[in-house]
C-alpha positions in Angstrom: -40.2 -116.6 -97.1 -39.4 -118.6 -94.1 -35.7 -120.1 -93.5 -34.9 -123.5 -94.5 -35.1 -126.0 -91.5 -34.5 -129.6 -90.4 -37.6 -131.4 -89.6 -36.2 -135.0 -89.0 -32.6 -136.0 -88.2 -32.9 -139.6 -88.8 -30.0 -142.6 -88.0 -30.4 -146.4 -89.0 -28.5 -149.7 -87.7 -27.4 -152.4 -89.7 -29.6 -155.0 -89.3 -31.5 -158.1 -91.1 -34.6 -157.1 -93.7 -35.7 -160.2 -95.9 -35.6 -159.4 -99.6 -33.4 -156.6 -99.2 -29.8 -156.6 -100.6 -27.4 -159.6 -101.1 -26.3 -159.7 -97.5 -30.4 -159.4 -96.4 -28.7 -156.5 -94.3 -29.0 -153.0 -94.6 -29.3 -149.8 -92.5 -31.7 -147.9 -95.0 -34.5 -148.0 -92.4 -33.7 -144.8 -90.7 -35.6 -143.6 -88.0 -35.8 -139.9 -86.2 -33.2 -139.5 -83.7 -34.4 -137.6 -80.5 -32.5 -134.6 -79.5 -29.2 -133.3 -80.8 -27.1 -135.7 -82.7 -23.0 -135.1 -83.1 -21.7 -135.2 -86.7 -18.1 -136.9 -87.3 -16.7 -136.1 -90.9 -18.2 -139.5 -91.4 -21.5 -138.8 -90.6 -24.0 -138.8 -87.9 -22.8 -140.9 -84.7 -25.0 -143.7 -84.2 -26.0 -144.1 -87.8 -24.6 -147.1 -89.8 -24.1 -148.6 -93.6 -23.9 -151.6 -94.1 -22.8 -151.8 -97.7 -19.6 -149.6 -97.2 -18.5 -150.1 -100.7 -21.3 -148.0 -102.6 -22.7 -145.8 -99.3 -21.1 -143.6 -96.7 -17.7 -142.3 -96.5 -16.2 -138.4 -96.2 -17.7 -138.1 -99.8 -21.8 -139.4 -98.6 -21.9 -138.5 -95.1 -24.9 -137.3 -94.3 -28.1 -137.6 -97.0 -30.7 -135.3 -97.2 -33.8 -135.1 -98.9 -36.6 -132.3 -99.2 -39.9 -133.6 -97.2 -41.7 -131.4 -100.5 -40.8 -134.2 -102.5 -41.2 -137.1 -99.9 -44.7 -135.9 -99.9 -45.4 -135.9 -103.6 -43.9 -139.5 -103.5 -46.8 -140.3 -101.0 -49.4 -138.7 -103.0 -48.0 -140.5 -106.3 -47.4 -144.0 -104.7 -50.9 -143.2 -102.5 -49.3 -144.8 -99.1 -47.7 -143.1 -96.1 -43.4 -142.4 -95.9 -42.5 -141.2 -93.3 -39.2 -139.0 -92.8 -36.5 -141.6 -93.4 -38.2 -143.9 -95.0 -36.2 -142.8 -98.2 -32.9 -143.9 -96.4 -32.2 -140.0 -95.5 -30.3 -138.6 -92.6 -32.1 -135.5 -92.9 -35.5 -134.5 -93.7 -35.4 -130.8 -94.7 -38.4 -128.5 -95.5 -38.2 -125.3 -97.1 -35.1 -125.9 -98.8 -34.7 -126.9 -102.9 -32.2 -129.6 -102.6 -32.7 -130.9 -106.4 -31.7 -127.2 -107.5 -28.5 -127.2 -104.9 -24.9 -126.4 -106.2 -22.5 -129.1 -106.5 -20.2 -127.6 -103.8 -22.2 -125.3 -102.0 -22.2 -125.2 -97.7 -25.0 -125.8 -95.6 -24.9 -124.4 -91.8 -26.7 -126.5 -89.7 -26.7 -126.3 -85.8 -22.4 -126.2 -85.3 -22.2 -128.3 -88.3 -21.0 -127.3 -91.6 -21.6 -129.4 -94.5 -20.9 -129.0 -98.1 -23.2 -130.8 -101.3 -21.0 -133.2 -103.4 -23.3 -135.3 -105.6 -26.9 -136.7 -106.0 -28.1 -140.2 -104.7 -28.6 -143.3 -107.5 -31.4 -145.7 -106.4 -30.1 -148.7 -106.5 -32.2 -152.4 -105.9 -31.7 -152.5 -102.2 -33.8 -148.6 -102.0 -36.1 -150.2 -104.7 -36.6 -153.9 -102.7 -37.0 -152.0 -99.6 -39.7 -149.9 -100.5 -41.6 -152.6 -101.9 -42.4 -150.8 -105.0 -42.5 -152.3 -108.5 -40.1 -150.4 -111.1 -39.0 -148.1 -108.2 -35.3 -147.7 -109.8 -36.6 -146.9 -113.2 -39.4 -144.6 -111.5 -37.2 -142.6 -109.4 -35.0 -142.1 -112.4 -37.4 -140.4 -114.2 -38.6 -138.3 -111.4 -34.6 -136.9 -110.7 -35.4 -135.3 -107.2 -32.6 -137.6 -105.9 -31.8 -136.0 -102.3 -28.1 -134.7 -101.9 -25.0 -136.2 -100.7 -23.2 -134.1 -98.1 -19.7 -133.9 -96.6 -18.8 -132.3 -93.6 -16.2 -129.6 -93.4 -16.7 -129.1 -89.8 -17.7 -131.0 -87.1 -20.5 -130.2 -84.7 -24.2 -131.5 -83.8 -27.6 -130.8 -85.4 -30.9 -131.2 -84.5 -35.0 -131.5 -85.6 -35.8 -128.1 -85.6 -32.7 -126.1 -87.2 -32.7 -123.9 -89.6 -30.6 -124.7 -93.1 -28.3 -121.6 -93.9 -26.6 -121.8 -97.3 -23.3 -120.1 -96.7 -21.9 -120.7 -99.7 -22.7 -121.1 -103.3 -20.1 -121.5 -106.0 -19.8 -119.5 -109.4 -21.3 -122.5 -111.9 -24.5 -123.7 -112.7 -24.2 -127.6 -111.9 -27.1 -128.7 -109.6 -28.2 -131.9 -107.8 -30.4 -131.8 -110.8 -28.5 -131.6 -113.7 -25.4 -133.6 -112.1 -28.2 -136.8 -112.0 -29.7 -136.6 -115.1 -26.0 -136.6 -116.4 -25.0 -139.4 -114.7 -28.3 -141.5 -115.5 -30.0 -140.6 -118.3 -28.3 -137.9 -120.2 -24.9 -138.3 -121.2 -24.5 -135.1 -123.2 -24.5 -133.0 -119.9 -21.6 -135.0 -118.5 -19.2 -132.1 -119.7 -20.8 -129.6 -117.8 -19.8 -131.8 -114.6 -16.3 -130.5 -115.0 -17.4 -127.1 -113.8 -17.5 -128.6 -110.7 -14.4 -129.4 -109.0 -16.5 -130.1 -105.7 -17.8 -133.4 -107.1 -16.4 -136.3 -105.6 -13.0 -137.6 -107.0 -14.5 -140.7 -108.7 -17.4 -138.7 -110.5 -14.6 -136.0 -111.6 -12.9 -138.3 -113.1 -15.8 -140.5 -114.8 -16.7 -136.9 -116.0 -13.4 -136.2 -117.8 -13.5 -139.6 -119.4 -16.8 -139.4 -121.1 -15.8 -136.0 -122.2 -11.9 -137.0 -123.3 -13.8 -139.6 -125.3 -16.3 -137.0 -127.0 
């Protein structure tokens, strides 16, 4: 089986898109960055957000999602998406990121980053790509890309391989971690396994299940 890899390291500005969020700017258009790209525990340098409030921070640094499941997207949605297009930093191949552990490490390059949650689409992704039902769609799907943090500093490029350094002793995936915060709320207890999640989602975790 070959190892993991990078195919596309991709960085977006904030700039103006009609249509798309309440501003009409955004930084979800990402585009592949050439060469090797530095990686600050806030994410990749030259990459932006422009709605700080619900994206980016220590906690969503970099975003990654498999190019196995941008391609079934393109086959379902019959049109072209290109790596990026999804709003991710980086386009892996090779690599299950839906079945990732809440907390596990990824090496990449010098880098060293660490899976805390899964992405929720929200009407900015949906108005961006244009497609009708797109939140409710992607839902359904759950192959949300992961959330990273960084734990070390370093740079990354198209090209390197994904090792997985680290996996922790529990059973909370990308996977189940969405479905628990979207549409099925009797998994929300399991979240507590996994103390990697970020603060916010702990805690919203151990409220639902206080309440049970």
């Amino acid at each position: 089986m070959s190892q993991p890899t990078v195919v596309s390291v991709n960085v977006g500005k904030i700039k103006p898109i009609d249509g798309v969020g309440k501003s009409g700017r955004t930084a979800i258009d990402k585009r592949a960055a050439e060469g090797r790209v530095a990686v600050s525990q806030l994410g990749l340098v030259g990459d932006q957000q422009a709605d700080t409030a619900n994206h980016g921070g220590v906690e969503q640094a970099v975003y990654a999602y498999a190019t196995e499941d941008l391609d079934r997207w393109a086959t379902a949605l019959d049109r072209e998406l290109r790596a990026g297009q999804f709003g991710e930093n980086l386009s892996t191949r090779g690599l299950d990121v839906t079945g990732a552990l809440i907390g596990e490490t990824w090496r990449i390059g010098s880098a060293l980053l660490q899976v805390t949650a899964p992405r929720i689409p929200c009407v900015v992704f949906q108005n961006w790509l244009g497609e009708e039902h797109w939140v409710r769609r992607f839902t359904a799907e759950a192959t949300p890309g992961a959330y990273l943090r960084v734990l070390e500093v370093g740079e990354l490029a198209a090209g390197d391989e994904v090792a997985v350094e680290r996996r922790p002793d529990h059973d909370v995936t990308i996977g189940l971690a969405f479905r628990a915060m979207t549409t099925d709320r009797g998994l929300v207890p399991r979240l507590l396994d996994a103390t990697d999640l970020p603060r916010p989602i702990y805690e919203f975790a151990r409220r639902i299940s206080d309440a049970r």
